[in-house]
C-alpha positions in Angstrom: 0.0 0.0 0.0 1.5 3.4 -0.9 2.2 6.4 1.5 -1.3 8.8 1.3 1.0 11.3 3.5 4.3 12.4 3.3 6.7 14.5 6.3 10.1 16.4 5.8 12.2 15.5 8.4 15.4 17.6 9.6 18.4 16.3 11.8 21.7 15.5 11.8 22.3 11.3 10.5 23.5 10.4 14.0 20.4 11.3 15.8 18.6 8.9 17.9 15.3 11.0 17.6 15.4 11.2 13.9 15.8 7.4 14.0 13.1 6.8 16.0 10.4 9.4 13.9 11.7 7.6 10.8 10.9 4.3 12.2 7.5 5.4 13.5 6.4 6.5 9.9 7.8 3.7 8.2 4.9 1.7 10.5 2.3 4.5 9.8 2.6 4.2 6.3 3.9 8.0 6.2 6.6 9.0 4.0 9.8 10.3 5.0 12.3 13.1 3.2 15.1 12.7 5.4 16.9 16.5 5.5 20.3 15.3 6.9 24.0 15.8 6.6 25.0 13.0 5.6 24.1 11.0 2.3 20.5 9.2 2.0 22.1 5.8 2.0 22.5 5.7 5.6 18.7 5.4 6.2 16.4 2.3 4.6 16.0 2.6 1.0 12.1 2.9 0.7 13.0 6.7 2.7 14.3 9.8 0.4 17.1 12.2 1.5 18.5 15.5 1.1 22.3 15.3 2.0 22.8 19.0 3.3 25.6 20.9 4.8 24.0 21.9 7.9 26.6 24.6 8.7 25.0 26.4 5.0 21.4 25.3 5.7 20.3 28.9 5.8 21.4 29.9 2.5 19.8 27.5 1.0 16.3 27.0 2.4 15.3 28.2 -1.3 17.0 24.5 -2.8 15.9 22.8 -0.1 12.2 24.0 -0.4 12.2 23.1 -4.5 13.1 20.0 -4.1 10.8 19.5 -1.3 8.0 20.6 -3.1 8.3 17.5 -5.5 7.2 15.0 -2.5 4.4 17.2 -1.7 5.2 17.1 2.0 2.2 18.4 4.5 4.5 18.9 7.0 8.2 19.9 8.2 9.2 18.4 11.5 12.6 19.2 13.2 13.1 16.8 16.5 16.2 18.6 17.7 15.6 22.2 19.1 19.0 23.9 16.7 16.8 22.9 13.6 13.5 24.0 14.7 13.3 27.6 13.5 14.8 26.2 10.0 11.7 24.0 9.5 9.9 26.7 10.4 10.9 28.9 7.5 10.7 25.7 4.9 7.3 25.4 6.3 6.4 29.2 6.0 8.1 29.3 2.2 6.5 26.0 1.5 2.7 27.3 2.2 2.7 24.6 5.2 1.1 25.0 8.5 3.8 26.4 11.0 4.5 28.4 14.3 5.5 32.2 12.9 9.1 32.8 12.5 10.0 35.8 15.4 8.1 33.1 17.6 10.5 30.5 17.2 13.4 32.8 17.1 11.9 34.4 20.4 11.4 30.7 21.9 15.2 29.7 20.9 16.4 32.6 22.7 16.4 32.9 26.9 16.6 36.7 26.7 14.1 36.9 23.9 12.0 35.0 25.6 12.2 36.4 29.0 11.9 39.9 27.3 9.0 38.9 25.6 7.2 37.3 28.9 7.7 40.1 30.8 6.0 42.6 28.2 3.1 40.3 28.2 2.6 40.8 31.4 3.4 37.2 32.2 4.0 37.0 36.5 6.4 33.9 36.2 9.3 35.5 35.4 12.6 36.3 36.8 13.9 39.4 36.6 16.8 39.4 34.3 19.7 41.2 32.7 21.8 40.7 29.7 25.4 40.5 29.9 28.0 41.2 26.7 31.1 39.6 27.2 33.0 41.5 25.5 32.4 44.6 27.1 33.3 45.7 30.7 31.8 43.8 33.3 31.6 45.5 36.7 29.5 47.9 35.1 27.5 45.7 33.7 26.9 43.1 36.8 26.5 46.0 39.4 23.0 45.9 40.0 22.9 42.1 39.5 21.3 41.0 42.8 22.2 37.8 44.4 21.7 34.4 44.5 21.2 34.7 40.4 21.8 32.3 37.8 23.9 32.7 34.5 22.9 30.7 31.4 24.1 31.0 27.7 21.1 32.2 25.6 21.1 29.0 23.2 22.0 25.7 24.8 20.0 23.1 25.4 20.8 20.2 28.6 21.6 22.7 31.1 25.2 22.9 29.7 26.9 26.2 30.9 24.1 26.9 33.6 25.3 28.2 36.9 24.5 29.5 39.8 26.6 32.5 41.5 25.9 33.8 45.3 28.3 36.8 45.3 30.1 39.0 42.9 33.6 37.3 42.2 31.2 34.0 42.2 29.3 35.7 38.8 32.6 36.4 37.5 34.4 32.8 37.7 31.2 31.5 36.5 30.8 34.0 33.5 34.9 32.8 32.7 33.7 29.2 32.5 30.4 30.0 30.2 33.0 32.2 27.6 34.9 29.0 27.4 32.1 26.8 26.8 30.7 29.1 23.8 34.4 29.6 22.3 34.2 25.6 22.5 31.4 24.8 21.3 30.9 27.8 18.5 32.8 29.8 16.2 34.7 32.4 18.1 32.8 35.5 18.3 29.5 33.7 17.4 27.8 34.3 20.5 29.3 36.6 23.0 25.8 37.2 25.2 24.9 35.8 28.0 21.4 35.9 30.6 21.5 36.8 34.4 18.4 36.1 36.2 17.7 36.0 39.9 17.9 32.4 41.1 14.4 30.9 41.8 14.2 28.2 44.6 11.3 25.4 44.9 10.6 22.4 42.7 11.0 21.9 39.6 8.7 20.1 36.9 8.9 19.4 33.4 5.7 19.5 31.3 5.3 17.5 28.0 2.0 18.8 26.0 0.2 19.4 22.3 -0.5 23.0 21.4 -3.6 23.7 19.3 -6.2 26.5 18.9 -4.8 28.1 21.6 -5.4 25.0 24.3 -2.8 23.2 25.7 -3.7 19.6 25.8 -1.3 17.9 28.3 0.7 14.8 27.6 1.9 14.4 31.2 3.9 16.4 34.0 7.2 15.0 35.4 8.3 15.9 39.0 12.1 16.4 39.3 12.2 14.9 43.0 16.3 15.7 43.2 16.9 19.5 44.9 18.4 21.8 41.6 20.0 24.4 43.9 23.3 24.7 42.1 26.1 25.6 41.4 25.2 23.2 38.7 21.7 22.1 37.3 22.5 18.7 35.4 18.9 16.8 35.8 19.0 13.7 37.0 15.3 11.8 37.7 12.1 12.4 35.9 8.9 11.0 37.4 5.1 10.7 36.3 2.3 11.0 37.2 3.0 14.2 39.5 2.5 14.2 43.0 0.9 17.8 42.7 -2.5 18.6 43.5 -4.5 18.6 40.4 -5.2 22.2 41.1 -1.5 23.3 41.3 -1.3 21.1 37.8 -3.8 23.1 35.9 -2.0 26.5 37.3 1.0 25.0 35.5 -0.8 23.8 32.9 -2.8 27.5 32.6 0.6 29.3 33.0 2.4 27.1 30.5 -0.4 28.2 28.1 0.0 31.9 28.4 3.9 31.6 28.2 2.9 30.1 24.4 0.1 32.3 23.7 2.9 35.7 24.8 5.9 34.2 22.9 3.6 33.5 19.9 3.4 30.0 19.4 0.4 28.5 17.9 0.6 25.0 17.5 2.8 21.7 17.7 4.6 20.1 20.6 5.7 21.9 23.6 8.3 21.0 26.0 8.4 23.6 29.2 10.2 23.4 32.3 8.8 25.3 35.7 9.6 25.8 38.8 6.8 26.2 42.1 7.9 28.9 44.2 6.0 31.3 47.1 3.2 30.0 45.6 3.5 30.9 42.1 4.3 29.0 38.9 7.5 30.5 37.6 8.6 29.6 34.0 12.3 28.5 32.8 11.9 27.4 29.8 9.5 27.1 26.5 10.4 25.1 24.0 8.6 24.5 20.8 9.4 20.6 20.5 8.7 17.3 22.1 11.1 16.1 25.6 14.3 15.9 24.2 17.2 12.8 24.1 16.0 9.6 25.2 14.2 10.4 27.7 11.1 10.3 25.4 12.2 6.7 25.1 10.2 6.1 28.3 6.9 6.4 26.1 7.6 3.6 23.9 9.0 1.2 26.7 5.5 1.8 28.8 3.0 2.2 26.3 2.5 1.0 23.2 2.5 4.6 21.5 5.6 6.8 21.4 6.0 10.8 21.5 6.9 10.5 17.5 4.1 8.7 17.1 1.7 11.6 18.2 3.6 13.9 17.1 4.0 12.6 13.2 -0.3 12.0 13.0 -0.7 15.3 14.1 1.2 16.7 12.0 -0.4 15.1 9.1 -4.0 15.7 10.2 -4.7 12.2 11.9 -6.9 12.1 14.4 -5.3 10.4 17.5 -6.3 10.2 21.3 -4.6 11.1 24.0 -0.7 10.2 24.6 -1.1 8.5 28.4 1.2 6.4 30.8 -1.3 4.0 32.5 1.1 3.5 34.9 3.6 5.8 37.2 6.9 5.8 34.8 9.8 7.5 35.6 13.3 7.5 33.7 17.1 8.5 35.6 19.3 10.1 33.3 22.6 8.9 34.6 24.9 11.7 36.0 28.4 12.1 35.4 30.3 12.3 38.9 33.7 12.3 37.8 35.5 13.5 34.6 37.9 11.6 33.1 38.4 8.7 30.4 36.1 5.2 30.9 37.8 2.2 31.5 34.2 0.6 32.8 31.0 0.3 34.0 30.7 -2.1 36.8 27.2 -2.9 38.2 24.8 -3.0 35.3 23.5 -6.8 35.9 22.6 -5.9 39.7 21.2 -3.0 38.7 18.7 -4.2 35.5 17.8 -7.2 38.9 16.0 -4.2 40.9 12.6 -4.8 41.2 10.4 -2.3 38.4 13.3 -1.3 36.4 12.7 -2.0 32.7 16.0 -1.0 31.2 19.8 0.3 32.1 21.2 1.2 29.2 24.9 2.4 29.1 25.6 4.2 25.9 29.5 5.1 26.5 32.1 2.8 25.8 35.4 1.9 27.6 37.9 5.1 26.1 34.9 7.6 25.6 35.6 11.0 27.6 33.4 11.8 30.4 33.0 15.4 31.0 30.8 16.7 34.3 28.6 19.9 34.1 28.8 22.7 33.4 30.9 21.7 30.1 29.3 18.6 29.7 26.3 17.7 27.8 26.0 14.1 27.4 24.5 12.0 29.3 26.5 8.1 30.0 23.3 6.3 29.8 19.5 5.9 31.0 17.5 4.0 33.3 13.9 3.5 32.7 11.2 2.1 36.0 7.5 1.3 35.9 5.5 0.6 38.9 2.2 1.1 40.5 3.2 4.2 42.2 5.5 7.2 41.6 7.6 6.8 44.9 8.0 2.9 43.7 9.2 4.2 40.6 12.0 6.7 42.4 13.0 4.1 44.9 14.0 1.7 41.8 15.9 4.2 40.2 17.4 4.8 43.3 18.3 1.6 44.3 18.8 0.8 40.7 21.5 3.9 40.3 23.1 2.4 43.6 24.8 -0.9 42.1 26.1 1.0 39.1 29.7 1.9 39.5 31.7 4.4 36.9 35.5 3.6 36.7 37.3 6.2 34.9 41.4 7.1 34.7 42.4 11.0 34.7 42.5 12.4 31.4 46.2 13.8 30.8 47.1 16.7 29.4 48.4 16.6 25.4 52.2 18.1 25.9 53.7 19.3 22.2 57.4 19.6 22.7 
């Protein structure tokens, strides 16, 4: 039986997210143009490709959109947040339904976005400032109040976040974030970063469908693990919430208005929030579905998947609901020490513990280790499913327990 429907898709080859959507339409009899960087052979041969340079893609969204238009593809889809304003702009040129441009931009952007969620009026917010690099900064940091938190405008992961309780704290951390840009980007590239005041209380992360301005929940994790710094690597995400349904539909309502303010209109949202005095305050809007594997937790306790949703809806289908019948939770492994692996002891004991469906390790003896703030990657994932949510923490725990990290120093390269 032939496709009836037919997606773009955008990511780089090696993407485990892009794997997973292409797999997902492959069983949905929906069509796949595979935008990638990397020649079409490396996906099955029934999918098309576009082999792209990614590090041109904006100068040549015109190309991209005429060849695009011979599939007559209904929608552009973009799983990693770097490509989501890009599919944005194919969609736009390409006559396809699509979140407007500046409100992509705007969500891509922390100061943007704070800037823009303030002027709405939005209560959630901390106050902020943004900080150039390049320029002086005891001028610019002089009516920064303490505890704050700096964050690079653009990162995903909670790479280069950091907390700072005094003024000489601000500075070292505003050092390590120049370094971590300079890294990761061209030099000069991106020279800004945000400084808001630090907000305490919980945080939560809420997975949801945007369209005709409702917000139709997929679920709310809890993030039992205290995020007080100096560092904000996330570590356990658990579901159903332990909130009071009414505290959920005030995240839930304030969720919505952060969309509505930054512009959004439709398609997955992924927003993180902290509960604080009483109010909801809002981190973070993003205009895409959880991100790593983490979503992976859909597919291992139900017999749908966040692609799966997401693709149907975005070519029209009618689909229920995206539900966990059961509390689920996932444990992205943290990285205590830096260094080079040599092993990972512990993985049979911990797979044994009671409700845990999966330890995966996905590092390899050799493979760097790097902790946060400069690191990004996570060493591996493991998923529970019980009856309860606090069943579902206490197997992770125990689970995380038996697993053991050996690593050797990394030493420095000497050029003589």
């Amino acid at each position: 039986m032939s496709a009836t429907h037919c997606v773009a898709l955008i990511a780089p080859a090696h993407s485990y997210r892009a794997s997973v959507f292409l797999r997902v339409a492959a069983d949905h009899n929906i069509s796949v143009v595979f935008v990638s960087d990397r020649s079409a052979n490396i996906v099955p041969a029934h999918i098309s490709g576009l082999e792209v340079n990614f590090g041109e893609l904006t100068d040549h969204v015109q190309s991209i959109c005429r060849q695009l238009e011979e599939f007559g593809v209904q929608a552009v889809i973009a799983p990693d947040e770097k490509y989501v304003t890009l599919a944005g702009k194919i969609s736009q040129k390409l006559g396809l339904p699509h979140n407007s441009i500046e409100s992509l931009r705007t969500a891509s952007d922390k100061y943007l976005s704070r800037k823009q969620l303030k002027s709405a009026g939005i209560e959630g917010v901390p106050d902020f400032t943004l900080i150039d690099l390049r320029q002086d900064l005891d001028k610019q940091l002089s009516q920064v109040r303490f505890p704050c938190v700096a964050k690079p405008l653009n990162m995903s992961a909670s790479r280069g976040v950091i907390r700072a309780d005094h003024h000489v704290e601000l500075k070292n951390a505003l050092e390590v974030i120049e370094k971590i840009l300079q890294f990761e980007f061209e030099r000069g590239q991106y020279h800004e970063v945000i400084v808001e005041d630090y907000i305490g209380g919980t945080e939560h992360a809420l997975e949801a469908y945007l369209s005709d301005a409702q917000l139709e929940v997929i679920c709310l994790f809890d993030k039992p693990d205290p995020l007080h710094g100096p560092y904000f690597e996330e570590t356990y995400y658990i579901t159903p919430s332990r909130l009071d349904e009414s505290i959920q539909e005030q995240i839930r309502a304030t969720v919505l208005s952060g969309c509505l303010a930054i512009g959004l209109s439709s398609g997955p949202v992924h927003a993180e929030v902290r509960l604080f005095e009483g109010k909801v305050w809002i981190l973070e809007i993003a205009p895409r579905s959880i991100g790593g594997d983490c979503g992976r937790l859909f597919e291992l306790t139900t017999n749908s998947s966040i692609e799966e949703f997401v693709l149907n809806r975005a070519v029209g289908r009618e689909v229920g609901t995206l539900s966990l019948e059961r509390a689920a939770g996932v444990l992205m492994i943290p990285i205590t020490e830096s260094g080079i692996l040599r092993r990972v002891e512990g993985v049979t004991d911990a797979q044994s513990i009671d409700n845990i469906l999966e330890v995966r390790i996905d590092v390899r003896e050799g493979e760097r280790l790097v902790r946060w703030p400069q690191g990004g990657k996570y060493p591996g994932y493991i998923y529970a499913l019980a009856d309860r949510p606090w069943q579902v923490e206490s197997a992770l725990r125990q689970s995380y327990e038996m697993l053991k990290f050996v690593t050797k120093p990394e030493l420095p390269v000497v050029v003589h």
